[in-house]
MOPAC internal coordinates of N, CA, C and O (Angstrom, degrees):
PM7 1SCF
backbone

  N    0.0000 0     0.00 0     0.00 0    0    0    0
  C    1.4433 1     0.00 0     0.00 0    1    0    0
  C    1.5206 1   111.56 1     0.00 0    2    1    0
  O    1.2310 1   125.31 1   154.44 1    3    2    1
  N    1.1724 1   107.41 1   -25.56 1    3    2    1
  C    1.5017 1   101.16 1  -174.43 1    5    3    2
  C    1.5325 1   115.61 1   143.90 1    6    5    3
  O    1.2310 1   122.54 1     4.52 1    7    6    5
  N    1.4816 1   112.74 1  -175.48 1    7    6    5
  C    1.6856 1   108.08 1   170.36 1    9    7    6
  C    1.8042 1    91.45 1  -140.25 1   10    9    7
  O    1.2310 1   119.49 1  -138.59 1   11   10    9
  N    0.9707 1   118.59 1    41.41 1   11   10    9
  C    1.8047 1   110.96 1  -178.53 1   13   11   10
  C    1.6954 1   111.18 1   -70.06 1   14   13   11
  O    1.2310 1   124.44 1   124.59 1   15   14   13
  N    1.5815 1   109.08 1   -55.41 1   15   14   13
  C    1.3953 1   100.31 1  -174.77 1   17   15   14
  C    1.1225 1    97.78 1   -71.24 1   18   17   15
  O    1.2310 1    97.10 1   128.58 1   19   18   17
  N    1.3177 1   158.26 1   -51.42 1   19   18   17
  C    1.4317 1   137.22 1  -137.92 1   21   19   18
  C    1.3467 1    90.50 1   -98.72 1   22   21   19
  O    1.2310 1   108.19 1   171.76 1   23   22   21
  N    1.2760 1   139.67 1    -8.24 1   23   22   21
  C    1.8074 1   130.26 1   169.96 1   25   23   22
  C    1.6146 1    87.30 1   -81.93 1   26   25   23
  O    1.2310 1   111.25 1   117.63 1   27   26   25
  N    0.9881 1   134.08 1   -62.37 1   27   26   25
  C    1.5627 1   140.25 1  -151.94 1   29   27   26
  C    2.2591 1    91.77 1   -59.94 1   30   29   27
  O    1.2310 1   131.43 1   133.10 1   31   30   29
  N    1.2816 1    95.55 1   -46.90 1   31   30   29
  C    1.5686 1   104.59 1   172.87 1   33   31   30
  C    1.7667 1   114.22 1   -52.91 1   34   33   31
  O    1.2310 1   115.48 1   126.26 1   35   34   33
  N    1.0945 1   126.19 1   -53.74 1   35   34   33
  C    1.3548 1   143.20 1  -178.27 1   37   35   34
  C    1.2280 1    98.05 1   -60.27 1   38   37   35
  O    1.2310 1   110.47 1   120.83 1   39   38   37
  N    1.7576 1   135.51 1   -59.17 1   39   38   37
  C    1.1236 1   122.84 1  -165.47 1   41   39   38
  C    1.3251 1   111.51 1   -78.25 1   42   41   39
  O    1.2310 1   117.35 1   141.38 1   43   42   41
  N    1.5206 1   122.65 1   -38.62 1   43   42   41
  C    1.3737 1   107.50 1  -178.43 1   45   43   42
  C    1.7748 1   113.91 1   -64.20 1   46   45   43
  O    1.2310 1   124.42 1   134.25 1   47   46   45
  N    1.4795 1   109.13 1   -45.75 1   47   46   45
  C    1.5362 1    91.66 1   164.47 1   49   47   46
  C    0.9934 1   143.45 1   -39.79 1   50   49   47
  O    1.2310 1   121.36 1   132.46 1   51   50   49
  N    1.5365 1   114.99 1   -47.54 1   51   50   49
  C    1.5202 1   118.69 1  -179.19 1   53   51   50
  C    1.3107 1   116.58 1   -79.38 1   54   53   51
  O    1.2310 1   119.63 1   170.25 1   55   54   53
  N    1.4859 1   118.31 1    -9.75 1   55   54   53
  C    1.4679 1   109.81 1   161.18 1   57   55   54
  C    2.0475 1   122.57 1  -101.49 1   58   57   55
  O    1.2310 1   143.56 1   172.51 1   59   58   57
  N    1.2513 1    71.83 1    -7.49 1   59   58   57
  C    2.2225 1    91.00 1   169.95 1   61   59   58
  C    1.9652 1    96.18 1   -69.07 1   62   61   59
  O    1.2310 1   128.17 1   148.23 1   63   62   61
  N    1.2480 1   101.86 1   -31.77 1   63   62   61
  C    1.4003 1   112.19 1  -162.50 1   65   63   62
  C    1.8725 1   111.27 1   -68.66 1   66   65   63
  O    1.2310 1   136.05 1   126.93 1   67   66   65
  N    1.3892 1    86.53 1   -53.07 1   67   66   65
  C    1.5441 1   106.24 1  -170.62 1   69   67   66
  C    1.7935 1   104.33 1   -78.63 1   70   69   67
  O    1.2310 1   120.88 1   140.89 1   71   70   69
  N    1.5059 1   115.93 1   -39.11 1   71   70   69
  C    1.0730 1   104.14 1   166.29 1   73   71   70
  C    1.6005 1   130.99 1   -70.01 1   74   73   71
  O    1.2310 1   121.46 1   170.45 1   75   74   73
  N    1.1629 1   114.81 1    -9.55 1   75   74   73
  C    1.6056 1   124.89 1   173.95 1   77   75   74
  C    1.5942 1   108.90 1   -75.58 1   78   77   75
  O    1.2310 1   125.37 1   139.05 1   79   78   77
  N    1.7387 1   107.30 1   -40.95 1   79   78   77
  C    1.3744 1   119.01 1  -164.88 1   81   79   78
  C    1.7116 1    98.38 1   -68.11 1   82   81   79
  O    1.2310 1   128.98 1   146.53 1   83   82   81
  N    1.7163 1   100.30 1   -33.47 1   83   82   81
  C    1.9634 1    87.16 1  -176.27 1   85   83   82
  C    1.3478 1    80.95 1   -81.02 1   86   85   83
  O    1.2310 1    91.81 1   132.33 1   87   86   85
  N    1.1783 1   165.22 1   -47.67 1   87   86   85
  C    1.3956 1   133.58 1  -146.40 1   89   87   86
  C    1.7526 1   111.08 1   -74.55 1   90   89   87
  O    1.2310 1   134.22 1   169.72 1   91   90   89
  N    1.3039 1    90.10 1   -10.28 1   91   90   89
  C    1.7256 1    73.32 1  -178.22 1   93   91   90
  C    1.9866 1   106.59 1  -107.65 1   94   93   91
  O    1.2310 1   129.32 1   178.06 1   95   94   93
  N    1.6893 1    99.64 1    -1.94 1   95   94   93
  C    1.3787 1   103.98 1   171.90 1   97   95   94
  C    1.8604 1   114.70 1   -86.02 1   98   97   95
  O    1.2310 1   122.08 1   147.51 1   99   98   97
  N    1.7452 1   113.62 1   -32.49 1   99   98   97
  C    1.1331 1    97.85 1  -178.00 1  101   99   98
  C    1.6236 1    91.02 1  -114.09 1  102  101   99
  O    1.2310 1   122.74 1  -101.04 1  103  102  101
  N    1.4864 1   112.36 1    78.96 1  103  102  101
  C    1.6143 1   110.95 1   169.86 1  105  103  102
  C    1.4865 1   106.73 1   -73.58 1  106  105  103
  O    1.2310 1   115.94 1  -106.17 1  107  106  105
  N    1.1574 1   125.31 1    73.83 1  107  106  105
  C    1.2087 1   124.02 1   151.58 1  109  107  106
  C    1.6932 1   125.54 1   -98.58 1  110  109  107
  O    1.2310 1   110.20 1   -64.36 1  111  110  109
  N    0.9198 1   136.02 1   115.64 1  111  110  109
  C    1.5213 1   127.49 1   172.12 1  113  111  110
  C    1.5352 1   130.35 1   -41.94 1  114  113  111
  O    1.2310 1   123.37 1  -108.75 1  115  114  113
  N    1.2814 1   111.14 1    71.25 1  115  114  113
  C    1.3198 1   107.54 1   167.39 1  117  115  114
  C    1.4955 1   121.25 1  -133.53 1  118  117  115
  O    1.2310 1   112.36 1     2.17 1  119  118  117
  N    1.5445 1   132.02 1  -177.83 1  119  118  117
  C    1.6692 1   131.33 1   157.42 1  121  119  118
  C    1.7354 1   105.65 1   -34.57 1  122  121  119
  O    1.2310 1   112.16 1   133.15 1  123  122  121
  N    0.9908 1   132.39 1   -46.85 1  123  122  121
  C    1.7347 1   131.18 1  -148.05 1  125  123  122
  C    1.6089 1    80.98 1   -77.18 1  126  125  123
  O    1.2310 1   122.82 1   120.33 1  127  126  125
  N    1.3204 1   112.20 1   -59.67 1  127  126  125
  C    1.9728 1   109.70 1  -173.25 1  129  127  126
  C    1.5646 1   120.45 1   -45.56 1  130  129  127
  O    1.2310 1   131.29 1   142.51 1  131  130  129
  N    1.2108 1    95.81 1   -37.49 1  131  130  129
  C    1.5666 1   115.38 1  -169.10 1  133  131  130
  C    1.6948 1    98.50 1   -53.11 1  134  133  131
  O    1.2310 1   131.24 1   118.98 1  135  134  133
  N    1.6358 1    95.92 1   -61.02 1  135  134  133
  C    1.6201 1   106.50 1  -170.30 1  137  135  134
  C    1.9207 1   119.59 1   -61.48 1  138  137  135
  O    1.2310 1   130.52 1   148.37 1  139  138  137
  N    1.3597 1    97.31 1   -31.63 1  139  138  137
  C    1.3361 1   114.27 1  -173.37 1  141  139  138
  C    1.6959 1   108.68 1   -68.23 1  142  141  139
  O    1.2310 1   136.42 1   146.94 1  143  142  141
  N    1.4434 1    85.82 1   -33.06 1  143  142  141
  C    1.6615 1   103.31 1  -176.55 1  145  143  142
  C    1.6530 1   115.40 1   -69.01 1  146  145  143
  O    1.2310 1   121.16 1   143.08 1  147  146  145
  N    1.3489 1   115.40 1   -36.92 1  147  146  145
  C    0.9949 1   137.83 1  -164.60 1  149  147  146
  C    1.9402 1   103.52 1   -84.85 1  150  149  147
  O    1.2310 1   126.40 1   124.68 1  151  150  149
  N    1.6854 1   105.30 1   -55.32 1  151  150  149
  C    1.3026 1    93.38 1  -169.74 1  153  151  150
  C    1.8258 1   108.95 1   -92.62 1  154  153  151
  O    1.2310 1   124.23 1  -157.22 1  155  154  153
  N    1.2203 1   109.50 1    22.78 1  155  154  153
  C    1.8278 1   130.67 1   151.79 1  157  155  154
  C    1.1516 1    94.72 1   -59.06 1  158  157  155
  O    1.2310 1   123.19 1    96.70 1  159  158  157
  N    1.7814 1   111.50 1   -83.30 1  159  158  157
  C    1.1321 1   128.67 1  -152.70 1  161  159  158
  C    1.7177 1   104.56 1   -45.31 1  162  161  159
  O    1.2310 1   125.54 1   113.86 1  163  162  161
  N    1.0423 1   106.96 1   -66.14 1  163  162  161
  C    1.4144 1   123.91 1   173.69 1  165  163  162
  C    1.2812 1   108.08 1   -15.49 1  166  165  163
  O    1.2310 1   122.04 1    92.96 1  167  166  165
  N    1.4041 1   113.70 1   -87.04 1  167  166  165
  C    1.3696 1   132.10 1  -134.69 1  169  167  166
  C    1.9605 1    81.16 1   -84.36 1  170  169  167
  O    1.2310 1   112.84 1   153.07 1  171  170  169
  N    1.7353 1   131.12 1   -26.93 1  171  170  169
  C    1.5197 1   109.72 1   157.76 1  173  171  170
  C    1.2203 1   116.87 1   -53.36 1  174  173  171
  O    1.2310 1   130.38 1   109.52 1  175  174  173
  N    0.8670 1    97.58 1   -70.48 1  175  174  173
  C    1.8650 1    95.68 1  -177.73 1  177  175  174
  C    1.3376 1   109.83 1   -37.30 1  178  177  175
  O    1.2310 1   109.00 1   114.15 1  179  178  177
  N    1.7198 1   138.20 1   -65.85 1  179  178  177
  C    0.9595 1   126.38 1   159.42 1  181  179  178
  C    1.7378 1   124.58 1    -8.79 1  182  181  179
  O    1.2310 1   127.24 1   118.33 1  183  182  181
  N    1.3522 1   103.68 1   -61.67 1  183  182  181
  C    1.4248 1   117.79 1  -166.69 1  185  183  182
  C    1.6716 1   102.99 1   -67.08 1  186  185  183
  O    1.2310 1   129.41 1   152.55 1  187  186  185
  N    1.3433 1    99.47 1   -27.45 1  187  186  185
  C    1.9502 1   103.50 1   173.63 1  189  187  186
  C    1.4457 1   111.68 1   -72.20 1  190  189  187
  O    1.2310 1   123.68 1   166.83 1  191  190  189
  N    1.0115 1   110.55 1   -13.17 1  191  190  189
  C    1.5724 1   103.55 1  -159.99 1  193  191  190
  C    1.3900 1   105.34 1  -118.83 1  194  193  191
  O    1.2310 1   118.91 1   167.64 1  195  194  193
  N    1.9494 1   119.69 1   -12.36 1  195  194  193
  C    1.3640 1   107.04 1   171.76 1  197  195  194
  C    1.5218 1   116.03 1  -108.36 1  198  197  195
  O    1.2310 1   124.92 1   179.22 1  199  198  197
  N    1.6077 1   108.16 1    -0.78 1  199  198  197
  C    1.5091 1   127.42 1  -162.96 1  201  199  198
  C    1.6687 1   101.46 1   -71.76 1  202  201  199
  O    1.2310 1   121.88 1   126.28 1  203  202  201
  N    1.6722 1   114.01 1   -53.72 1  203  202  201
  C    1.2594 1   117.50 1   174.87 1  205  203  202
  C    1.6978 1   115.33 1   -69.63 1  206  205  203
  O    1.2310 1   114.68 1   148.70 1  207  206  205
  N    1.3126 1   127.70 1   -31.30 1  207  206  205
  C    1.3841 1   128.79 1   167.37 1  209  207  206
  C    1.6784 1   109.93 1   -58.45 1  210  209  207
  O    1.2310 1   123.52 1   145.45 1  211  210  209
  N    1.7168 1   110.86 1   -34.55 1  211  210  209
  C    1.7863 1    98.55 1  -179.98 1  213  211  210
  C    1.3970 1    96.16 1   -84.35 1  214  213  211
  O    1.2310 1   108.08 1   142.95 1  215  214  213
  N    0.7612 1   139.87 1   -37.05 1  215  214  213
  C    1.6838 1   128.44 1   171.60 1  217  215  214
  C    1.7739 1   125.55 1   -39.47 1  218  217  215
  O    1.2310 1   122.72 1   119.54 1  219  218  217
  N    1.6716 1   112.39 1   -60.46 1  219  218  217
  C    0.6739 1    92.95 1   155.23 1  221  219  218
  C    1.7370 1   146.43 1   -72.97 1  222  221  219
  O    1.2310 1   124.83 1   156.32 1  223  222  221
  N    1.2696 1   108.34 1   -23.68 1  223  222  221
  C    1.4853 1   119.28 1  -174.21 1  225  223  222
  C    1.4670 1   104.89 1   -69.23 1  226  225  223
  O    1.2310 1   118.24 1   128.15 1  227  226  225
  N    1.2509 1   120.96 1   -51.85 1  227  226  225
  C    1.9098 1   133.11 1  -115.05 1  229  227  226
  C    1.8270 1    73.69 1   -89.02 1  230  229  227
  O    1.2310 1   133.08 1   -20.61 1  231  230  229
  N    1.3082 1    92.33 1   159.39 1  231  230  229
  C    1.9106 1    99.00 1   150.70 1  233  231  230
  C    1.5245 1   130.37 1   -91.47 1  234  233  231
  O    1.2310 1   128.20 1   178.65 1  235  234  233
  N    1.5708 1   101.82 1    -1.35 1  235  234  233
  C    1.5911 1   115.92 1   178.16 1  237  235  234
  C    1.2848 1   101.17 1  -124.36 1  238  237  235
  O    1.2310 1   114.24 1   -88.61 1  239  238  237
  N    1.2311 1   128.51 1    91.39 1  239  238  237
  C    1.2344 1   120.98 1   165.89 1  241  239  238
  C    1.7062 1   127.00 1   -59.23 1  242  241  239
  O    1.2310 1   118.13 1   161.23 1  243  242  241
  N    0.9140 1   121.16 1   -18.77 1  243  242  241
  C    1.3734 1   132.88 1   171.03 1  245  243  242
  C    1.4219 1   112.13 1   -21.20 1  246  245  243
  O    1.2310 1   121.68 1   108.01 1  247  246  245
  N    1.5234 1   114.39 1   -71.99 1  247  246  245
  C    1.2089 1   126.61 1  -144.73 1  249  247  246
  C    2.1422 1    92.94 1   -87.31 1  250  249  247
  O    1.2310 1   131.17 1   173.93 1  251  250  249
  N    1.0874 1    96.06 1    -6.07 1  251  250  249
  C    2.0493 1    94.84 1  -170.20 1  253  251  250
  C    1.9521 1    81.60 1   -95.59 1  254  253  251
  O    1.2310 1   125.20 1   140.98 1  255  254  253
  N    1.0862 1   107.63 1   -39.02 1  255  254  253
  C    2.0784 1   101.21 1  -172.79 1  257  255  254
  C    1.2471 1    99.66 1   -63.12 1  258  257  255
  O    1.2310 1   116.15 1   134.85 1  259  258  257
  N    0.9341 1   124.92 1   -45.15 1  259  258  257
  C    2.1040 1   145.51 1  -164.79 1  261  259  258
  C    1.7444 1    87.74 1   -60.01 1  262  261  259
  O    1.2310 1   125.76 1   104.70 1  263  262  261
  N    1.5341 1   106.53 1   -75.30 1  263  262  261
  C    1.1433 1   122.37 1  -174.11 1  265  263  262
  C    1.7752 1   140.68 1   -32.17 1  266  265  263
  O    1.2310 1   138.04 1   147.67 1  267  266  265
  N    2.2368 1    82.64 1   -32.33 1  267  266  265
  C    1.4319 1   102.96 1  -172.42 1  269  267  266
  C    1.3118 1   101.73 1  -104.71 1  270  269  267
  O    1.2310 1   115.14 1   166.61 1  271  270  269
  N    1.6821 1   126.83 1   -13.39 1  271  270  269
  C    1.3632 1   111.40 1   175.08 1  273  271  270
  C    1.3861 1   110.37 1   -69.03 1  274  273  271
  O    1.2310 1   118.91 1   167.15 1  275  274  273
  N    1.7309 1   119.69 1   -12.85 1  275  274  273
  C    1.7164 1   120.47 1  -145.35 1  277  275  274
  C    1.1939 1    86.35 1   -90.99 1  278  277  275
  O    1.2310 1   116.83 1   137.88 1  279  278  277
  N    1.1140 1   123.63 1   -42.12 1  279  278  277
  C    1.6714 1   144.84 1  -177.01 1  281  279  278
  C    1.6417 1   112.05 1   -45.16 1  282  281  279
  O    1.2310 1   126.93 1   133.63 1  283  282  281
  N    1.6237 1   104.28 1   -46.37 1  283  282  281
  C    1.5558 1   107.29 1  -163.37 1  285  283  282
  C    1.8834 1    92.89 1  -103.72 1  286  285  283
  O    1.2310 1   121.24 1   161.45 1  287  286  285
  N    1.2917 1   115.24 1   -18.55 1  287  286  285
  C    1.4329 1   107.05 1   156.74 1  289  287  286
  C    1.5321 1   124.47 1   -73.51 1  290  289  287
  O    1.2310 1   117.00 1   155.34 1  291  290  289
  N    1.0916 1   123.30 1   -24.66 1  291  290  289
  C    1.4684 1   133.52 1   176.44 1  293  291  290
  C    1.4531 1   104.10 1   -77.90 1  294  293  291
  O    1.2310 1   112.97 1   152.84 1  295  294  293
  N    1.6681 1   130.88 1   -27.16 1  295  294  293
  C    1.1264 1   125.54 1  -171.80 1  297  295  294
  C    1.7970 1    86.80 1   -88.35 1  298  297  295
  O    1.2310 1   114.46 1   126.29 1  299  298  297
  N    1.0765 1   128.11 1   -53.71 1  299  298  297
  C    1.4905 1   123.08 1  -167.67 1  301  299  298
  C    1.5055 1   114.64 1   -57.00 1  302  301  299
  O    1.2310 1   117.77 1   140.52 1  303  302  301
  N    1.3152 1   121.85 1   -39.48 1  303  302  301
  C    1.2668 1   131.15 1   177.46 1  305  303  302
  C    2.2747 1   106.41 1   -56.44 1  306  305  303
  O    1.2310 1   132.02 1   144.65 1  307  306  305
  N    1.3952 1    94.39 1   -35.35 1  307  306  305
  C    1.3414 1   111.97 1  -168.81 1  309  307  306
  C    1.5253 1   104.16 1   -61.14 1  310  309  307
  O    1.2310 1   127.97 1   113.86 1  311  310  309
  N    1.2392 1   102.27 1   -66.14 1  311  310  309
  C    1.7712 1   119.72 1   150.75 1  313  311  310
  C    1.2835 1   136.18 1   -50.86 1  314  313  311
  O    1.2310 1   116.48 1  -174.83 1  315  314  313
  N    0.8508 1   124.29 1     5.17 1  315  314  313
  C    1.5998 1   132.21 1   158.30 1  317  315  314
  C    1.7562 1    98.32 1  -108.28 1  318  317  315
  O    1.2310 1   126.03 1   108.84 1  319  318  317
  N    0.7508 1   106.01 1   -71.16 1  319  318  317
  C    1.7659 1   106.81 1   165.51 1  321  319  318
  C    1.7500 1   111.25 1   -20.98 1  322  321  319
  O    1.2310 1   121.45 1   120.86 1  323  322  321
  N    0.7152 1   114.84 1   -59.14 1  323  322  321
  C    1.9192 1   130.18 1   167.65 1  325  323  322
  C    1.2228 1    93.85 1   -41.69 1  326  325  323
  O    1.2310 1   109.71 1    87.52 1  327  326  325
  N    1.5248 1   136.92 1   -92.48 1  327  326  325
  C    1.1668 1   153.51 1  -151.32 1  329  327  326
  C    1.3293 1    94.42 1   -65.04 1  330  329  327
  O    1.2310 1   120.10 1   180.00 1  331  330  329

C-alpha cells in the first residue's frame, strides 16, 4: 500500500522535534517563540496521530514507530518546557 502515513509521521516528528529544541534554546519571550511553540506542538501531535495510522496501514512499519517516538518526545520536551 505504501509508506505515506508513517513517512508523513517521521517528518512531522523530526521537525516537531527540532522546533521544540529551538524553543527551549532561544527561551526568550517574544511573537517568534509563541509561533515556534505552537507549530512544535502541532506538527507532535501531528506525529501522534499519523505514527499509529503508518503502523497499522504501511508495509514498513519502521518509519510510523520512528515517527511516533519523535512525536511523544516532542510532546515531553513541550512539557518540561511548561514546567
Amino acid at each position: 500500500m505504501g509508506n505515506g502515513f508513517g513517512i508523513s509521521a517521521l517528518i512531522f516528528g523530526i521537525v516537531g522535534c527540532i522546533f521544540c529544541g529551538l524553543l527551549v534554546y532561544y527561551s526568550i519571550r517574544n511573537t517568534m517563540t509563541f509561533y515556534i511553540q505552537m507549530l512544535g506542538i502541532i506538527l507532535g501531535i501531528s506525529s501522534l496521530i499519523f505514527g499509529p495510522i503508518g503502523i497499522a496501514k504501511d508495509d514498513s512499519k519502521a518509519p510510523g514507530i520512528v515517527g511516533l517516538i519523535f512525536g511523544i518526545i516532542t510532546i515531553i520536551i513541550y512539557v518540561l518546557y511548561l514546567l
